[in-house]
FILOTOR-151730 format. One record per residue (C-alpha): x, y, z. Coordinates in steps of 0.05 Angstrom, whole numbers, plus 32768, in hexadecimal, padded with zeros to 4 digits. Layout:
N
XYZ;...
//
This chain:
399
82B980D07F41;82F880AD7F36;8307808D7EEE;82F7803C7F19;82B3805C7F2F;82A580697EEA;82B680267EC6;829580007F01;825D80287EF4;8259801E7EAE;826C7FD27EB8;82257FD27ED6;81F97FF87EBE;81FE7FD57E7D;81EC7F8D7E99;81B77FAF7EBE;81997FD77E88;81987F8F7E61;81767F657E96;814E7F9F7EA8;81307FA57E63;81267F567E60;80FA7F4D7E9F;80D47F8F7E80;80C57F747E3F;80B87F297E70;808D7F4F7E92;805E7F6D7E52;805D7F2B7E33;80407F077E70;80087F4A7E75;7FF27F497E2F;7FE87EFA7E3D;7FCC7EF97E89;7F9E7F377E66;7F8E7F2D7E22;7F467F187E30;7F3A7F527E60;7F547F7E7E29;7F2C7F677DF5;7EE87F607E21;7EF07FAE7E2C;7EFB7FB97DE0;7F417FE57DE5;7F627FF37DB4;7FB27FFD7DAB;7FBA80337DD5;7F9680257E02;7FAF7FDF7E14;7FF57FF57E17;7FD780367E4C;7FBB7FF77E69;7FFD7FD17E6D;8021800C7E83;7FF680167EC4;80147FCA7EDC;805A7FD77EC9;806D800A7F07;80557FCC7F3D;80767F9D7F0D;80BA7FC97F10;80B97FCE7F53;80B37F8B7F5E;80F47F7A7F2E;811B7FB37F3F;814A7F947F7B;81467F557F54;815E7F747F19;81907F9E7F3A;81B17F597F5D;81B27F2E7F27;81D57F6E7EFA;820D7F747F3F;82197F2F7F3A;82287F287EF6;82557F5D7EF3;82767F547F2D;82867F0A7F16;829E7F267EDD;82CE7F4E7EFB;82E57F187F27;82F27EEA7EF0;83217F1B7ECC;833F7F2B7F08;832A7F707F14;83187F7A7F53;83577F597F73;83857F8F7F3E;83587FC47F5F;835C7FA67FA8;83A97FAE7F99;83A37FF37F88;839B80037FCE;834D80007FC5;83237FE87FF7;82EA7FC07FD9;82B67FE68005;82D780267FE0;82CA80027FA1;828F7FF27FA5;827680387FB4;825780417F65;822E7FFC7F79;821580257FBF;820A80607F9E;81E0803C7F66;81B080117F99;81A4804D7FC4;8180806F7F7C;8166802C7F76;814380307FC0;812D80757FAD;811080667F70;80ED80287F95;80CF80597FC4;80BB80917F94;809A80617F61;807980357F9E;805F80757FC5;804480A17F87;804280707F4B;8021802C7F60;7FEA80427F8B;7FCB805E7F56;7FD580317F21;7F9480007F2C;7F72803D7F2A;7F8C80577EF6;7F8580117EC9;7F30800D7EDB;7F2C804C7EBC;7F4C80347E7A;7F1C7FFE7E81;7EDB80287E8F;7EE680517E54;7EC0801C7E2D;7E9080017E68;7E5B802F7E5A;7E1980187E57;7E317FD87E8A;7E0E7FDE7ECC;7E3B7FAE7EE8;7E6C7FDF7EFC;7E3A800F7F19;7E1A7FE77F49;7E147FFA7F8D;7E437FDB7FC7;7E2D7FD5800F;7E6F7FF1803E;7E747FF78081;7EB4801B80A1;7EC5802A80EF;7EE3806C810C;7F04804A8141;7F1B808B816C;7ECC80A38160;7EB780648179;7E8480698135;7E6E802C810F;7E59804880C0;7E358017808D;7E1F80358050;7E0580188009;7E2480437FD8;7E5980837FDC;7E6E80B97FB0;7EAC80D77FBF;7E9F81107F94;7E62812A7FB1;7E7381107FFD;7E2E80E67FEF;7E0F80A58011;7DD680798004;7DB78055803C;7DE180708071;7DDF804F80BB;7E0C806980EE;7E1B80468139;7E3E805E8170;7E49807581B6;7E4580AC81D9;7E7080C48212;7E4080AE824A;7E3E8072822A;7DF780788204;7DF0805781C0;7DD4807F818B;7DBF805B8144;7DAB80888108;7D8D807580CA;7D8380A2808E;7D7480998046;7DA980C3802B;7DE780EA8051;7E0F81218036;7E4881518055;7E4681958044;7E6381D28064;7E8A819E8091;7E4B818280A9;7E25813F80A3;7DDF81448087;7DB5810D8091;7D75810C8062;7D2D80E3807E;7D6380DF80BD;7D4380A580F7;7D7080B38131;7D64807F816E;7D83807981B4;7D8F803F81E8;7D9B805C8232;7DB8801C8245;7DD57FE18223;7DCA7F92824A;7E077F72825E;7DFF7F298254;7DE67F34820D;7E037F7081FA;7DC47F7E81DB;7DAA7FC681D5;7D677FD981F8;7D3A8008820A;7D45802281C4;7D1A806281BD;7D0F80928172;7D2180DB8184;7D2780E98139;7D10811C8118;7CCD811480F2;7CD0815980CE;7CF4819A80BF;7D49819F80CA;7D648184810C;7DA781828130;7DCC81508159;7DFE8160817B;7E21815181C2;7DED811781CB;7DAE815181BF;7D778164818A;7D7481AA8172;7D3981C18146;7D4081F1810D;7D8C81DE80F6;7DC3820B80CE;7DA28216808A;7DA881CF8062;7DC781BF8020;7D9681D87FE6;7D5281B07FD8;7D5881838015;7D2B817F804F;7D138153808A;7D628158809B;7D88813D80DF;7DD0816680E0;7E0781488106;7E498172810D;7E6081458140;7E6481218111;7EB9812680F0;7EC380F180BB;7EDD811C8083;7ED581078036;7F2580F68041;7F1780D1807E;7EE380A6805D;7F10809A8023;7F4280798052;7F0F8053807A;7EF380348042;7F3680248026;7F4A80068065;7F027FE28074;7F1A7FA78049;7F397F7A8084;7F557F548042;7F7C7F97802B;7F907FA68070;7FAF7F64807E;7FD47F5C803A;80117F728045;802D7F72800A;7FFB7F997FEA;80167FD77FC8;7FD3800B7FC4;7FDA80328005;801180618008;802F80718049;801480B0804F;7FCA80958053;7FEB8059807A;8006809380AD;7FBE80B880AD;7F96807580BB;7FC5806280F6;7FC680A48118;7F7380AE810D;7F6080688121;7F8B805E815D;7F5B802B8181;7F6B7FF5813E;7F5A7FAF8155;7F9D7F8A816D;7FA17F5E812B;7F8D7F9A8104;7FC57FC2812C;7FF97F8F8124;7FEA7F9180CF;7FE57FD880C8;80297FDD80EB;80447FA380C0;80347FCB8084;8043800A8090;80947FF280A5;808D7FC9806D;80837FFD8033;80C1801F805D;80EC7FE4805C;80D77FC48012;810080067FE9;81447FF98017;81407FAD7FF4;815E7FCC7FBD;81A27FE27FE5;81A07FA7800C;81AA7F807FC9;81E57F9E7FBE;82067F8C8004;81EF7F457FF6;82167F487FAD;82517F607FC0;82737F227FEC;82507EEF7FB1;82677F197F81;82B07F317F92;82D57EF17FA7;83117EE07F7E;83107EB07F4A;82FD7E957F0D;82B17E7E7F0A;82827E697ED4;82557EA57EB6;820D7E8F7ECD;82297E8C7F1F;820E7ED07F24;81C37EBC7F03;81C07E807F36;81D47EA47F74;81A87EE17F65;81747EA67F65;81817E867F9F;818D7ECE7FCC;81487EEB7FAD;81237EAC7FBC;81437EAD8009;81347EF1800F;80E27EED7FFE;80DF7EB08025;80FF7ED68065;80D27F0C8050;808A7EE2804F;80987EC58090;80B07F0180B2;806D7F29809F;80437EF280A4;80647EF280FA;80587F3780F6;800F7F3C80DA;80077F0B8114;801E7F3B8148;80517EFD8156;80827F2D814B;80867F868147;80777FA58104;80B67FC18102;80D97F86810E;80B27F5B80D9;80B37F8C809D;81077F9E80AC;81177F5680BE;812A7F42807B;81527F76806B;81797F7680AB;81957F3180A1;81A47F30805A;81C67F778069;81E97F5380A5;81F77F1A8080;82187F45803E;82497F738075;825E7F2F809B;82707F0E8057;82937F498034;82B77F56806E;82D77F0F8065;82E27F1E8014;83237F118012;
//
């Protein structure tokens, strides 16, 4: 690193630690007042409520960071522009994409960090802020009531709905279960309680009924017939009943098996998380990493289209959002690096103005593309591309 890289470098990281710290301590004062009644309703106590503010800071930072980052390029770089320093450097024999290799270098650990805190960090955080809260919410059935779900395996073709599950113990209550079978039968099974052990479904007081046809103008199901079993362990499997089953799960009888039957505990993690058509279709939700975003696509491959279209949108878009930070710096450098002197704040209002272009462009092009009015791909890099295009095309013309 050459002694410019270093005193550009230092020129910026001390604006940047400055406005950085600013929006943090911004950001805890408008917590502490959006949450002091929650805070107080749950009864924490110091600690606590600052664990509690810290689980909201990691979406908050990534939120600010390529804000942060172009308001602190601007500044500096209009600094620099005022006292003439870039044009003594220019004359140096230094290209200004060479110097500005410090400001590359810095938003490319900017994207990482982005993608680091926004794949590992955030997803966890609302989790990790109900616990702080539960601590005191003993004794409050409130929290503990049940909740009806219903999830679809779209490559099984299998319809779940369920009132209660426990991801520890792979449990259900109320468990119904609908689907199809390869010569087109329907099969519908009702039990009062459904576990999976030894990577098998175990259906307790199982009622398994069948339908050998289904009417076409109605799309009714008929000639519905029980073939469940009454008593003892049963299996189903490859459209069949079995008597006398594998050997059942401890104190359980009166038992239907199904190994057919593949939704692992991880599978019905992600289907429930992606059940929520309101979670699926906001965008710019940050829960779901891309990993489960990757797992869901690739298991579910017969997605409604406007499902499709928003899973798409959201998994480009958690690949695009991190780059935002790089692309801020291609943006600063032409606003930033023209000759002349300039009043101070010229760097605050065009940070404003390029941020507030930038989320517009971005709404619209996710809202075309959770529409299926345009690819995901397309939607979620959009943005980026033409404020990257835009920042080359003008610093090229820096003169």
């Amino acid at each position: 690193m050459r002694l410019h890289d270093r005193y550009l470098l230092r020129e910026l990281l001390t604006p940047l630690a400055f406005i950085f710290g600013a929006f943090l301590i911004l950001g805890v004062a408008l917590f502490f007042k959006e949450q002091l009644s929650t805070i107080q309703e749950h009864h924490l106590d110091t600690l606590e409520a600052l664990a509690y503010c810290a689980t909201s800071l990691p979406e908050f930072l990534v939120l600010i960071l390529p804000i942060v980052l172009l308001l602190a390029l601007l500044y500096v770089l209009t600094q620099h522009a005022r006292h003439n320093e870039i044009t003594a450097l220019r004359a140096a024999g230094i290209s200004l994409w060479r110097l500005c290799t410090p400001y590359f270098a810095t938003g490319l650990l900017a994207s990482a960090a982005y993608f680091a805190l926004n794949e590992t960090v955030v997803p966890n955080c609302a989790r990790w802020a109900q616990a702080i809260l539960d601590r005191h919410a003993t004794g409050q059935p409130a929290n503990n009531q049940p909740h009806n779900h219903s999830l679809f395996n779209a490559r099984a073709r299998r319809v779940w709905t369920f009132l209660d599950y426990d991801e520890r113990t792979s449990g259900m209550q109320n468990p119904t279960v609908e689907w199809t079978l390869p010569d087109h039968s329907w099969r519908l099974l009702r039990a009062d309680f459904a576990v999976r052990t030894n990577r098998v479904w175990w259906f307790y007081n199982a009622h398994l009924s069948m339908d050998t046809g289904l009417t076409v103008d109605t799309g009714r199901h008929t000639d519905l017939k029980p073939i469940g079993p009454t008593t003892g362990v049963w299996t189903f499997a490859s459209g069949g009943l079995t008597k006398d089953a594998d050997v059942p799960p401890a104190g359980l009888t009166n038992l239907l098996a199904v190994p057919e039957f593949d939704e692992t505990p991880e599978r019905i993690r992600l289907l429930l998380k992606f059940a929520d058509t309101q979670t699926l279709h906001a965008s710019g939700n940050a829960d779901i990493p891309l990993t489960e975003l990757w797992k869901f696509m690739r298991n579910n491959p017969g997605l409604r289209p406007e499902d499709a279209h928003a899973l798409a949108t959201k998994f480009f878009g958690r690949l695009a959002m991190p780059w935002t930070c790089f692309v801020a710096v291609l943006v600063a450098i032409p606003f930033g690096a023209q000759s002349g002197r300039r009043n101070l704040f010229f760097g605050v209002a065009g940070s404003l103005f390029i941020g507030f272009s930038y989320f517009i462009l971005q709404r619209i092009s996710l809202a075309l593309g959770m529409n299926g009015q345009l690819p995901g791909w397309l939607a979620a890099w959009l943005p980026n591309l033409v404020f990257a295009a835009t920042g080359i095309l003008l610093t090229l013309r820096v003169r």
